[in-house]
N, C-alpha and C positions, 0 to 999 in steps of 0.2 A: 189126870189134872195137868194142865199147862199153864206156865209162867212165863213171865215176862225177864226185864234185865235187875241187876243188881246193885249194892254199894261199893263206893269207892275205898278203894287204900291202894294207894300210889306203890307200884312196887316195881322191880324189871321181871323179865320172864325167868331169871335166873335166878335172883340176887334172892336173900330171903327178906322179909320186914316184918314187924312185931304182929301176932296172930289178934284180930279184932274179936271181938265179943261178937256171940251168937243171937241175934235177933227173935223174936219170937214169929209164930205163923200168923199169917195175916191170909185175906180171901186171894182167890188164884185168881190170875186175869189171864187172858187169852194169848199164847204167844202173836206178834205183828205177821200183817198179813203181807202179800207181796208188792214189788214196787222198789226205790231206791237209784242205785246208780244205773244211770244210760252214758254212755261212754261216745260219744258224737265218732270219735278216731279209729274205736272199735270198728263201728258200723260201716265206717268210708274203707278200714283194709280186709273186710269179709272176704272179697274174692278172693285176693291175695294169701289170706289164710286159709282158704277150701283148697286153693291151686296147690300149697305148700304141703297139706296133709295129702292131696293125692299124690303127690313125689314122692311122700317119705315112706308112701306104701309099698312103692317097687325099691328101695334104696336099703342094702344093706352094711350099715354104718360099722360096722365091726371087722369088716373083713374086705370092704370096698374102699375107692379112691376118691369117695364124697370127702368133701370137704365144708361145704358147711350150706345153708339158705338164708337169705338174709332179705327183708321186704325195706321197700324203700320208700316212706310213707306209704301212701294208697295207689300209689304210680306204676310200682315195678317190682317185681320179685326178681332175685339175682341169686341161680343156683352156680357153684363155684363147685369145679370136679377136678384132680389131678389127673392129667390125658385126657381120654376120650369116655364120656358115659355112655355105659351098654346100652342094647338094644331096649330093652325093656322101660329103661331111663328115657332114652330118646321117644320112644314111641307116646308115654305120658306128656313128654315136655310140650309135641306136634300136636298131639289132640287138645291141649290145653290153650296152649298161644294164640288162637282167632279169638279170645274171649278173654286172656289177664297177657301182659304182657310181661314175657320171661326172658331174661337173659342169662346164656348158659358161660361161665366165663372161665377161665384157668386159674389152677393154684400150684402151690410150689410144695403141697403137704396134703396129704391126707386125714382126717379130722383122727380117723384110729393113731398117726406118728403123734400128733400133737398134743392128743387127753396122754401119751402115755410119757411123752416129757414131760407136760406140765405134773402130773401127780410127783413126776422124781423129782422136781425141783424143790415142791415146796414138802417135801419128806426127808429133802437130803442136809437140812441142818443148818442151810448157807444164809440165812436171811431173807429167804422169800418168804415171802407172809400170802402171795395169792397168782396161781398163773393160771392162763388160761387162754385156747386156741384162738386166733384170730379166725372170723367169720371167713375171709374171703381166702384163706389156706394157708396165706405168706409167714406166718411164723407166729407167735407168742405174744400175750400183754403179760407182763410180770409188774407185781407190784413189792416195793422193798419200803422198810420203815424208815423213817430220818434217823434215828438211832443205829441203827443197823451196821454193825462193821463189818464188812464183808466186798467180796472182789465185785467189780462190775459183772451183773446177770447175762452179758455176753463175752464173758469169761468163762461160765458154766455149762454155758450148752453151746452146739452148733449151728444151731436155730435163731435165725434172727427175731431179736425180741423190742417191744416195745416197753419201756419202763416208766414206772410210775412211782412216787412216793407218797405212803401213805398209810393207816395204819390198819391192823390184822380186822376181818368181820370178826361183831362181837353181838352176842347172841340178843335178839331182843325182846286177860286173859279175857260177849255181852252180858250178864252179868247175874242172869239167875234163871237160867235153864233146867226145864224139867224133860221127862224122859217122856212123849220118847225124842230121841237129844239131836241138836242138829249142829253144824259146823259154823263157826264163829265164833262160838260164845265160852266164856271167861271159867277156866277151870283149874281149880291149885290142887295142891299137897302138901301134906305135912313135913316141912324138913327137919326140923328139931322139935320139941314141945312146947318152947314159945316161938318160931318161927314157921313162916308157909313161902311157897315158891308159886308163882301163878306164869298162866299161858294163856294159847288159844287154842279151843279145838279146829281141825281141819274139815274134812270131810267125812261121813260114814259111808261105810261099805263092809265086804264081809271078807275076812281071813281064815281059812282053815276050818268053815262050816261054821263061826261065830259071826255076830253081829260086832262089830269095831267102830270107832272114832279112831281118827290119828291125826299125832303132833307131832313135834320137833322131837328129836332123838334127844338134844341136848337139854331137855324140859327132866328130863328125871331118868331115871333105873327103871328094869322091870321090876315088880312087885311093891312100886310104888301106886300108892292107894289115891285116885281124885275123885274130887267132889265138886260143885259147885260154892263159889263162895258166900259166908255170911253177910247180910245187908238189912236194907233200912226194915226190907216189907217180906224179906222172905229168911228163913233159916238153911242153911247147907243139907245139899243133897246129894249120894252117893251115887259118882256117875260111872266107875271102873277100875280095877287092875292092872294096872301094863304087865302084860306077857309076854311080846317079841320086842326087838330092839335093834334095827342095822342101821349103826351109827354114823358109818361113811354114806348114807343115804340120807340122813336125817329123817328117819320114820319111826315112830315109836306109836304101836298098836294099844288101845284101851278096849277091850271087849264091854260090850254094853248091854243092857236087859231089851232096850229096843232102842231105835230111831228112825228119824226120816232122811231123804236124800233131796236136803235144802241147808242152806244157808242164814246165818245174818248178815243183811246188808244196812246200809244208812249210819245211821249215827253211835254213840253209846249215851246208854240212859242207866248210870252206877245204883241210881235209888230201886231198881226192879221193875218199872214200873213202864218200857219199853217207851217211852218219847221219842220222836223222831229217830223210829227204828224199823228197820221194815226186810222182811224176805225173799230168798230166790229160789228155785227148786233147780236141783241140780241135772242136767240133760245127759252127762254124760265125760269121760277126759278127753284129753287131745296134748301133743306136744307143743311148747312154746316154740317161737321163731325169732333171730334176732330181727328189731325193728319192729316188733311187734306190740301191740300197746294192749297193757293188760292193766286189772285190778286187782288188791287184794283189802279182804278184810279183819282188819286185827280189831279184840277187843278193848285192846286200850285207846288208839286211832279213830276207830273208824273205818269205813270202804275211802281206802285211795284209788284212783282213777288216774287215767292218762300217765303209767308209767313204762316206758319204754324199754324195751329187752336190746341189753347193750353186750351180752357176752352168752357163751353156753359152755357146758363143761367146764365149768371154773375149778380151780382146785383150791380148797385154804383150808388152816391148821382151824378148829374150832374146840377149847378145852381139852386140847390136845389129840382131837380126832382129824383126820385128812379127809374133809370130806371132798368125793370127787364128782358128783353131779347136780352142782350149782349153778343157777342160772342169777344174773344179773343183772336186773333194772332201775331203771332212776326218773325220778321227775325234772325234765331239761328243765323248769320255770326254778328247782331249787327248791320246791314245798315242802311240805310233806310227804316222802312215802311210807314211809314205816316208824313206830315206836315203839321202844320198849315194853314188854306185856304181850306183842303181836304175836308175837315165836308161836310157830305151830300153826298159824291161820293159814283160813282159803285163800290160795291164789289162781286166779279164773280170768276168762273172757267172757264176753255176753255171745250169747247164740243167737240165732235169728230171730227168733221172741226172749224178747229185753228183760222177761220177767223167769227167764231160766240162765244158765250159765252152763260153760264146759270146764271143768278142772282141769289145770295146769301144773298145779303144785301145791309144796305146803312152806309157809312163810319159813327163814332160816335165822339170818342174822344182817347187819348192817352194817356199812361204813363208817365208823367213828370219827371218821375226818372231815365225813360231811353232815355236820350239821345242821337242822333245819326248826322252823316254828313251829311247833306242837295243833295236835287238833284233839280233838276228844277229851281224856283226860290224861294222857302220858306227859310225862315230864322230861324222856329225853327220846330227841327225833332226829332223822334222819333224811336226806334225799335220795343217798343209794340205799338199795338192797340185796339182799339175797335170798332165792329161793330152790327149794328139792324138788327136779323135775319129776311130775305123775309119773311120766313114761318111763323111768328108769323103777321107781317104787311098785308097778303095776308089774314090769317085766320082772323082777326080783323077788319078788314078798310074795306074786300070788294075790295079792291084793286086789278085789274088784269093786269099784263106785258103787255105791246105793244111789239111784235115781228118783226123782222123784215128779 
């Protein structure tokens, strides 16, 4: 049997709020079919994003003098290396250049010197609340709070840093999903006995010969039990267990009885009842880019669109976790990008057929200092984000995409 979305109660992804009364069963409807966000910005930087994935295949970021890739709207890609990039590098860059236009430029750092400051800055106690490598190699964005007593951030390191004031990300579920279960859609747990904590799921795929959903690390504990929430038309249904949990990654694994490898996209409809709600089938992952314009969809929001990736490797304290492979984007107009509820949603581009996607990541937390107008049904929004790049969750966990 498949269902559509569910009822409202306004909650954040973390916070608990009073547990609502259990609805009784009403006839199943069809989950939505496909359709939703087409991303105009998407479409215009394709090359630019195919060129960038072919780099990162010869590029060994761990132990090389890559420094970062950075696309510049749909114009230019700008790969930045400390010296000279090998031959292997060069040879992709040649074959690529009669067809995207690349420019290979100088840095003063290597992305490996820079993920390993930043993670000491903001573990070392001083006040930084979030660092993270500059794209083009030259040193640091640190972010410090107005409150903060502490030395100037280039007092701390050696590294020339860029500073910002502002405050710590803070953590930020469609709404009656049935199994078999797909990525978007709104799913809690019980935190107390009159209290429940709600999210988003991300995408399915499988870990360690199980069938999985995954969310935000900071969404709960392993052996914490979700369900789908109670609502107008349908009653709660038991979606899984968390069993693994690597919190500096923001991935927390839910083993499922089945799913598909699709998406909610479009709107939210809390009554169950999927209104302007619609799906994507998922093609596959891929690494985010800065300057790259992605979506994601939370089930309290909505599919945001046109949000730009303005950092990679971010590092920031998140309920007391460091997490170290966060990606950063925002909506320049100021909108919407994320609300609370979203934690743990898909973050994706569109593929070449608009009606599939590539995962990028999984929703993390937001910028509290930037506030914005709400969409859907969340009651606190933001313009920046953060999200858990795939490609670090994929290289770590063992973790591989369900497609669909």
């Amino acid at each position: 049997m498949r269902r559509a979305l569910r009822n409202v109660l306004v909650t954040s992804a973390v916070a608990a709020v009073t547990l609502a009364g259990v609805a009784g069963p009403a006839s199943a409807r069809p989950k939505p079919g496909p359709g939703g966000a087409v991303d105009q910005l998407q479409i215009s930087q394709r090359p630019l994003v195919d060129a960038a994935t072919r780099i990162r295949a010869v590029v060994d970021e761990e132990r090389s003098n890559f420094a970062g890739i950075e696309l510049v709207g749909s114009t230019e890609l700008r790969l930045y290396w400390k010296g000279t990039p090998p031959p292997a590098v060069a040879k992709v860059v040649g074959q690529l250049r009669p067809r995207v236009p690349i420019k290979v430029l100088p840095a003063a750092y290597a992305l490996r010197e820079l993920k390993a400051e930043a993670t000491r800055l903001v573990a070392s106690g001083t006040g930084v609340v979030l660092a993270a490598p500059l794209t083009d190699g030259s040193g640091l964005q640190v972010r410090v709070t107005a409150q903060a007593r502490m030395a100037d951030p280039r007092t701390l390191t050696a590294m020339p840093t860029k500073v910002e004031v502002g405050d710590a990300p803070t953590a930020t579920g469609r709404w009656a999903d049935t199994s078999p279960f797909w990525g978007g859609s709104t799913i809690e747990r019980q935190v107390s006995p009159t209290t429940i904590g709600r999210c988003t799921s991300g995408f399915a795929g499988q870990r360690n010969g199980q069938k999985v959903l995954i969310t935000a690390a900071h969404c709960g504990p392993t052996g914490a039990v979700w369900r789908t929430p109670s609502g107008t038309y349908f009653p709660p249904i038991g979606v899984g267990t968390a069993n693994h949990r690597v919190a500096d990654l923001e991935a927390l694994f839910i083993p499922v009885g089945d799913h598909r490898g699709r998406i909610y996209d479009g709107g939210v409809d809390p009554t169950g009842q999927g209104i302007g709600e619609f799906s994507k089938a998922v093609a596959g992952w891929g690494p985010p880019e800065v300057g790259q314009y992605v979506c994601q969809s939370g089930s309290y929001s909505g599919v945001r669109c046109s949000l730009r990736i303005t950092l990679k490797w971010v590092s920031y304290s998140l309920n007391g976790v460091i997490v170290t492979n966060g990606v950063e984007a925002q909506r320049d107009d100021r909108a919407n990008a994320v609300g609370k509820g979203d934690s743990g949603g898909p973050v994706f581009r569109l593929s070449s057929d608009p009606n599939r996607v590539i995962a990028l990541g999984v929703q993390s937390a937001a910028d509290g200092s930037k506030p914005a107008t709400c969409t859907g049904i969340a009651t606190e929004c933001y313009w920046r984000l953060y999200f858990a790049d795939m490609t670090q969750i994929v290289g770590r966990t063992g973790f591989t995409i369900t497609v669909g």
